[in-house]
C-alpha positions as CSV (number, residue, x, y, z in Angstrom):
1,X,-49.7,12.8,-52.9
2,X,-47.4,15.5,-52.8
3,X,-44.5,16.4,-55.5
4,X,-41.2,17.1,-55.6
5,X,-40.1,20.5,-57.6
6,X,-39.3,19.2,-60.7
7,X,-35.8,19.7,-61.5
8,X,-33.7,20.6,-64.7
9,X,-30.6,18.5,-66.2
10,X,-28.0,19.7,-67.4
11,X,-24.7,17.9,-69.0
12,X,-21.5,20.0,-69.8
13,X,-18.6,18.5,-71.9
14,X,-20.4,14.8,-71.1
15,X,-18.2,11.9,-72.9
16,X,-18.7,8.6,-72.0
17,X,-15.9,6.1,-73.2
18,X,-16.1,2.2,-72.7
19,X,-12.5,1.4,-73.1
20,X,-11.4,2.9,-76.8
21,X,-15.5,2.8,-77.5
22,X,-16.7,6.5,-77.3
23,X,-20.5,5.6,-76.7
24,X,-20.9,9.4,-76.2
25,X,-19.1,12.5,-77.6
26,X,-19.0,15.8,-75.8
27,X,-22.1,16.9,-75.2
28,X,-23.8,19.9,-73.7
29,X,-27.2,19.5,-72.9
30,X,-29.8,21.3,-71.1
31,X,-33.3,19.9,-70.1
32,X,-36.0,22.6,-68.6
33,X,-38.0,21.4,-65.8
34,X,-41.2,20.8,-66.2
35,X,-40.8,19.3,-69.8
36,X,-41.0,15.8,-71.3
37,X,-37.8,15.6,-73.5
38,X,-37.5,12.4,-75.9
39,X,-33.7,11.0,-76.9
40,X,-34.6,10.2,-80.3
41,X,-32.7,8.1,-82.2
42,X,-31.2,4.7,-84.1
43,X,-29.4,2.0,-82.1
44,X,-26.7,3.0,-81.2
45,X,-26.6,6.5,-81.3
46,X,-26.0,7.1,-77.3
47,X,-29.4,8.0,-76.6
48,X,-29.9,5.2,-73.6
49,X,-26.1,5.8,-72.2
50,X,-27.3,9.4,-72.2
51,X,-30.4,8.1,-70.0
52,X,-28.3,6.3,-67.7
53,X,-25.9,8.7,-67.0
54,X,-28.8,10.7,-65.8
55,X,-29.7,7.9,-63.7
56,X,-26.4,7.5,-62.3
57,X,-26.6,3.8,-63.5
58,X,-23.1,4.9,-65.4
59,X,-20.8,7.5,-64.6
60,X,-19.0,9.8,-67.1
61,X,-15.5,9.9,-68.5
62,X,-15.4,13.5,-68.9
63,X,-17.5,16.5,-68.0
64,X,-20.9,17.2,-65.1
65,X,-23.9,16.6,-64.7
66,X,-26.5,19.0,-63.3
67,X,-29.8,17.6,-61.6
68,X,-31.9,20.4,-60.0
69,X,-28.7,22.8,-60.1
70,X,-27.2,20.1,-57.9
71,X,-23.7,18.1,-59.3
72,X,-24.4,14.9,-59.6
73,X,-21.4,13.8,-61.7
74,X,-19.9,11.2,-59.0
75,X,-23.0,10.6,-57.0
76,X,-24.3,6.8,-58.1
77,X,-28.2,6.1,-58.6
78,X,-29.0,5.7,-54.9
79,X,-28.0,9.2,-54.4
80,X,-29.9,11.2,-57.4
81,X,-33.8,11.8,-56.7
82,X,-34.5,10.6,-60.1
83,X,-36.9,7.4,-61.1
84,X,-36.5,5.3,-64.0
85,X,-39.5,3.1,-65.9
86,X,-37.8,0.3,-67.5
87,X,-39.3,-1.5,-71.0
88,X,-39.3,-4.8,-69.2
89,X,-41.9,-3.1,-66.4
90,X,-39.5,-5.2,-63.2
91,X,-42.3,-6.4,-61.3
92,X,-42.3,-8.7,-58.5
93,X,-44.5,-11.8,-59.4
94,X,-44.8,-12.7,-56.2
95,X,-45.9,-9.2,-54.1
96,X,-49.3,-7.4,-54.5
97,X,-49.5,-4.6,-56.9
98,X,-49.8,-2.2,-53.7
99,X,-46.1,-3.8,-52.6
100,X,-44.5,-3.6,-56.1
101,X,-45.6,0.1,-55.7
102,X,-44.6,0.7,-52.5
103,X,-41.1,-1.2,-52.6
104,X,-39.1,2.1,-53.4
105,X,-40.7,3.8,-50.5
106,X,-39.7,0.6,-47.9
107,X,-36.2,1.0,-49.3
108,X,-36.0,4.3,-47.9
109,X,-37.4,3.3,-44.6
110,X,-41.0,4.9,-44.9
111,X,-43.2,3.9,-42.2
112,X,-45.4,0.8,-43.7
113,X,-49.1,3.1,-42.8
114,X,-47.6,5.9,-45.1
115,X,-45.7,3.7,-47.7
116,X,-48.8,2.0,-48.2
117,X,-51.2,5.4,-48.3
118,X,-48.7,6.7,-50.9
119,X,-49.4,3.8,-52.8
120,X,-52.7,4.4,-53.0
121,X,-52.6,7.3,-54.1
122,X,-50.2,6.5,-56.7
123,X,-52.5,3.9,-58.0
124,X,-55.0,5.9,-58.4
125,X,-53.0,8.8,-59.9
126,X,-52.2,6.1,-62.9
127,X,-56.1,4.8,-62.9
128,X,-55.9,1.5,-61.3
129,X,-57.6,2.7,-57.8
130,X,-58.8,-0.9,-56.4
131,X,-56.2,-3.1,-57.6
132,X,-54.3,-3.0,-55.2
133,X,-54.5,-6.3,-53.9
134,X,-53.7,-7.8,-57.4
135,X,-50.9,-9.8,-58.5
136,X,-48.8,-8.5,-61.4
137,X,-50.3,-11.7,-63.2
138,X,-53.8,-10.8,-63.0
139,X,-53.2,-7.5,-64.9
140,X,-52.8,-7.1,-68.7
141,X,-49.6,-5.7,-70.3
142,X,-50.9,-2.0,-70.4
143,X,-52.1,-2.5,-66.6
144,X,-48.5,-3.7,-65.7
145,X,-46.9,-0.6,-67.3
146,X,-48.9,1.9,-65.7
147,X,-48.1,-0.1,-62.0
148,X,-44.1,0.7,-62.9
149,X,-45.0,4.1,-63.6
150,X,-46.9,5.1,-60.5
151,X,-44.0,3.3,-58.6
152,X,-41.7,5.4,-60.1
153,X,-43.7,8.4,-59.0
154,X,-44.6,7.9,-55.9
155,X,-40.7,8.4,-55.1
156,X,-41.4,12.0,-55.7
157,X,-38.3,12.5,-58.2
158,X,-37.3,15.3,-59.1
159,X,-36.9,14.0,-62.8
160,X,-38.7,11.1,-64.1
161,X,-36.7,8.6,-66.9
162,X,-38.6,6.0,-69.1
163,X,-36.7,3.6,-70.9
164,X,-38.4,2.4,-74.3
165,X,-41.3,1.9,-71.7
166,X,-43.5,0.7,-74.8
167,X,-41.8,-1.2,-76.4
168,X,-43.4,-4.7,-75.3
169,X,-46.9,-3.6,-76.1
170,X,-49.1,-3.9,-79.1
171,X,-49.3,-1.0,-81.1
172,X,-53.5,0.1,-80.1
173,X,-52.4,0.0,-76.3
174,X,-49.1,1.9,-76.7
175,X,-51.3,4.6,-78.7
176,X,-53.2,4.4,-75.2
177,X,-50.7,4.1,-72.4
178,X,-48.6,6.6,-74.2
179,X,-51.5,9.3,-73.9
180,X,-51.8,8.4,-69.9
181,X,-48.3,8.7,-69.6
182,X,-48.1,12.2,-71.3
183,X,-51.2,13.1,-69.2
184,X,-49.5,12.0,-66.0
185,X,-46.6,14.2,-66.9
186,X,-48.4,17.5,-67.5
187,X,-50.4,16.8,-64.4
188,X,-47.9,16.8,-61.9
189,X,-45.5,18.7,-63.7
190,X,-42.7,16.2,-64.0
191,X,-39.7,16.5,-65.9
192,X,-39.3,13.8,-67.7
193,X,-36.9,11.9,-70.1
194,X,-38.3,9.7,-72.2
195,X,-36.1,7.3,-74.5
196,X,-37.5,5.5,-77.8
197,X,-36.6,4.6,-81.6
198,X,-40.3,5.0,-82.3
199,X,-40.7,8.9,-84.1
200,X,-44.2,9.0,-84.0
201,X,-44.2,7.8,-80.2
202,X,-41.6,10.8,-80.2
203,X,-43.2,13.4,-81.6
204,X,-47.0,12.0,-79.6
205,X,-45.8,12.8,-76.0
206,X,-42.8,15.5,-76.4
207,X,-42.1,18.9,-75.4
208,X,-38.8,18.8,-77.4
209,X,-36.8,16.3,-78.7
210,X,-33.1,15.3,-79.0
211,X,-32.2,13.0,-82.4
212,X,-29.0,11.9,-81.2
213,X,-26.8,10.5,-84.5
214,X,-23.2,9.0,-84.0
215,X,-23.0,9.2,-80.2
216,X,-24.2,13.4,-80.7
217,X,-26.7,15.5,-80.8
218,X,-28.1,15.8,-84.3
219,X,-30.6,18.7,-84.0
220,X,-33.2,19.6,-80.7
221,X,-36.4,21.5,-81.1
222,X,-40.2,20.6,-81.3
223,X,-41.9,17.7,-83.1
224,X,-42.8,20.7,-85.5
225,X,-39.8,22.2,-85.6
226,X,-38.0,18.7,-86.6
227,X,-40.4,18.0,-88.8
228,X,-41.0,21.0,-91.0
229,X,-37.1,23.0,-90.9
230,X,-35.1,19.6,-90.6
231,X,-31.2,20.7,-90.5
232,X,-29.7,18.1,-92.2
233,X,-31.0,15.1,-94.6
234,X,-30.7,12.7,-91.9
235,X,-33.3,14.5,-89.4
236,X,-35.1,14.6,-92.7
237,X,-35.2,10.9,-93.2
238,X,-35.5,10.3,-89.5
239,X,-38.5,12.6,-88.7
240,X,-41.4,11.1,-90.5
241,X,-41.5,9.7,-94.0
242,X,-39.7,12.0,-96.1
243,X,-38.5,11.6,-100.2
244,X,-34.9,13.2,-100.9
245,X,-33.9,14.2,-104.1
246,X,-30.6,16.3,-105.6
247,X,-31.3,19.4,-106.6
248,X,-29.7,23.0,-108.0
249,X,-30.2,26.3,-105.2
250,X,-30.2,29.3,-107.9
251,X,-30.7,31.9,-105.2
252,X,-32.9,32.5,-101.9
253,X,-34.1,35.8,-101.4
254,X,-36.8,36.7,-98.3
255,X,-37.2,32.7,-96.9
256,X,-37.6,31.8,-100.3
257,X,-35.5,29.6,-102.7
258,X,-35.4,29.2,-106.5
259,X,-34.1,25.7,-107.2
260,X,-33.7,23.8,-110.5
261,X,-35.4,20.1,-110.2
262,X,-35.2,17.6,-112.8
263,X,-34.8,20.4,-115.3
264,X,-38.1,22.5,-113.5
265,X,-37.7,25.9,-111.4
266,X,-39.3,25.9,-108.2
267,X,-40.5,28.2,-105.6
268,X,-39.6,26.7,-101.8
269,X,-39.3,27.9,-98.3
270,X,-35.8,27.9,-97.2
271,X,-34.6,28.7,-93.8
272,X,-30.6,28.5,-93.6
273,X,-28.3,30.0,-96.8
274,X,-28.0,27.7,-99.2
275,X,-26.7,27.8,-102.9
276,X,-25.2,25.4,-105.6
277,X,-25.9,21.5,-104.9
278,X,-28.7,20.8,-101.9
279,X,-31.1,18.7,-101.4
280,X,-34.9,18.9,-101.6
281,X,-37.1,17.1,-98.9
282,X,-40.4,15.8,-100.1
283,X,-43.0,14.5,-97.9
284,X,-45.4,12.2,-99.6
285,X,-48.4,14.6,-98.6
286,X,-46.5,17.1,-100.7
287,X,-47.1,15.2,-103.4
288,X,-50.0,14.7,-105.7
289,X,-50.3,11.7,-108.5
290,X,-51.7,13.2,-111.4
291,X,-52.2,12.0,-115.2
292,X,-49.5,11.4,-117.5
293,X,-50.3,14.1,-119.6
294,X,-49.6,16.9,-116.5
295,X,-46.9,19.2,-115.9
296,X,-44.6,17.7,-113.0
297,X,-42.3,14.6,-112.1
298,X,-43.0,11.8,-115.0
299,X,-43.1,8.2,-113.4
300,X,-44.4,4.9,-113.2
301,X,-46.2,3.7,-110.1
302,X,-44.6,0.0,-108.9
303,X,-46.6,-0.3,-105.9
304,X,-50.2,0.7,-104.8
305,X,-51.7,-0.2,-101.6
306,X,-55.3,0.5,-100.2
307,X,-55.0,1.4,-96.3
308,X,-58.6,2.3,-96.2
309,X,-58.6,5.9,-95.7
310,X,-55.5,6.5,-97.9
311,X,-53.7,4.8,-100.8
312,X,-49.7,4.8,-100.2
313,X,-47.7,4.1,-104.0
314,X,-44.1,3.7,-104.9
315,X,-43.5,5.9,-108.2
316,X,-40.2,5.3,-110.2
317,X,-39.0,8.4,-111.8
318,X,-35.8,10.1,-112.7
319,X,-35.2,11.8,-109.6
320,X,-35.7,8.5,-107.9
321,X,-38.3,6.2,-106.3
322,X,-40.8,8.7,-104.4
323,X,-43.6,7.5,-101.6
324,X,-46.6,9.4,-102.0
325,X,-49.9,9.2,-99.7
326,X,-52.6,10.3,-101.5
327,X,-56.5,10.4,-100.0
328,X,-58.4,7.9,-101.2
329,X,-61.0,9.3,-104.0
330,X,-62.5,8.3,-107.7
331,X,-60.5,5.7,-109.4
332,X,-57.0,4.9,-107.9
333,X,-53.8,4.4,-110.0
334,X,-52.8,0.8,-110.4
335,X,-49.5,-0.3,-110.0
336,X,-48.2,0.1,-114.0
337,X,-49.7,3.6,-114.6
338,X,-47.7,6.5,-115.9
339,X,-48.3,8.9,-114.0
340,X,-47.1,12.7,-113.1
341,X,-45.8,14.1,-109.8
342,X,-47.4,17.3,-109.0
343,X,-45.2,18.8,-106.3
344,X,-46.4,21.1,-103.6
345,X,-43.6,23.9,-103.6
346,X,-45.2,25.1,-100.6
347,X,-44.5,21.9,-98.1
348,X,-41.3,21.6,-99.6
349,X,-37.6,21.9,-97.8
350,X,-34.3,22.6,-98.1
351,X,-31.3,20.4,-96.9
352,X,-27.9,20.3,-97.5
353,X,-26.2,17.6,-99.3
């Protein structure tokens, strides 16, 4: 099956208004091709009235929109070489999986021989080589999912959109599917745009990701990147599990900040200015539960779970209710325990208040 160059997107000035509703504020965007880009985000926040506007599914108030260095800004859905996987997978019950992949390409007048070669070869691009003559009902969930994808490839798109494609699956198969999907992607070299409100899902299949906040962009860059320098305490809060506390920035001098805790001076990585009242971002690996008697955080744990490989606790203290994930080894705390935060200045970040 051959491929379409993958193309780039590109939005400049985009708002999107639904009478006095601004779903969308003015964004500038650029997408690279080749990449798998997630809009990451809460309900809400714009990130599927982003997708659709891509799609051409909606049209903007305000601004362009690049596809492949081509405006697209007033050209509706039929008209854009894009694809879109939806969540609810849109199958015809009553056509062959072979026909549900080929419908796009009878659409667009491809002789039946070829529609139903391309087919094939879609199928088998997505791992289900033989089913062709299978009804959507005769496949499982995960099965289904990958049939909407190869029909959205074998298009040939130049940029490939999936919708909170899985969201109706159970979470051992989206682990799966997810994996095919990325693999799929680097394969053929797709750009892709993927939307979810799952972070891990996010940060599983992504090149980059955009946390969209408000109806704007909150911060782009790598699962990495978001995770380890978030800009702000919501990207904090958003990207994995993260414990916020108040703190005092004495100075930062060569990436590194002095800051005043709960009455302690620590040593953290900062990388953006700060000084005066910030925030310090705590992942629950940071921390470590240690006897009452040690130097740190004092607290009492309120909740202990066993998760077989790790123990997760609530810990009450003074700076607040912290979530640490601690390796399961000797005797666990029980919930009751006094117990003292040992904090790992090292993993810890900086955020503005």
């Amino acid at each position: 099956m051959t491929q379409t160059q993958p193309g780039s997107v590109q939005f400049t000035g985009v708002v999107k208004k639904y009478g006095d509703v601004t779903a969308l504020k003015k964004l500038d965007l650029m997408i690279e091709p080749g990449k798998l880009v997630t809009l990451l985000g809460p309900s809400g926040c714009g990130k599927t009235t982003t997708l659709r506007l891509i799609a051409g599914l909606e049209m903007a108030t305000d601004g362009t929109i690049h596809i492949g260095g081509q405006d697209v800004t007033h050209l509706t859905a039929t008209y854009r070489k894009v694809s879109m996987v939806f969540q609810s997978y849109a199958l015809f019950p009553h056509m062959t999986v072979r026909e549900n992949v080929a419908y796009g390409l009878t659409v667009k007048a491809v002789p039946k021989a070829e529609a139903a070669q391309r087919a094939e070869a879609g199928l088998e691009l997505v791992g289900l080589a033989g089913y062709g003559e299978r009804l959507p009902s005769e496949l499982s969930g995960g099965q289904q999912q990958r049939v909407a994808v190869a029909r959205a490839i074998v298009l040939e798109p130049e940029v490939l959109l999936l919708d909170e494609p899985l969201s109706n699956l159970d979470a051992k198969l989206r682990r799966h599917v997810r994996e095919e999907i990325r693999q799929i992607q680097q394969r053929l070299g797709l750009t892709a745009v993927y939307v979810t409100h799952d972070q891990e899902e996010a940060m599983a299949v992504s090149d980059d990701i955009i946390v969209m906040n408000n109806a704007e962009i909150a911060q782009i860059g790598t699962p990495a990147a978001l995770y380890e320098t978030p800009s702000s305490s919501f990207i904090a809060d958003f990207i994995g599990d993260a414990n916020l506390a108040d703190c005092d920035v004495l100075e930062v001098e060569d990436g590194m900040a002095k800051v005043v805790l709960n009455g302690n001076t620590y040593s953290v990585p900062s990388h953006r200015p700060l000084s005066g009242a910030a925030r310090i971002v705590l992942r629950p690996h940071a921390l470590k539960l240690m006897s009452p008697q040690s130097a740190g955080v004092q607290g009492e744990v309120t909740y202990a779970a066993y998760l077989g490989k790790e123990m997760q606790y609530t810990v009450e203290t003074n700076i607040g209710s912290l979530f640490v994930i601690s390796p399961v080894s000797g005797q666990p705390f029980a919930q009751g325990d006094a117990v003292s935060v040992a904090i790992d200045q090292d993993q810890a970040r900086l955020v503005s208040q």
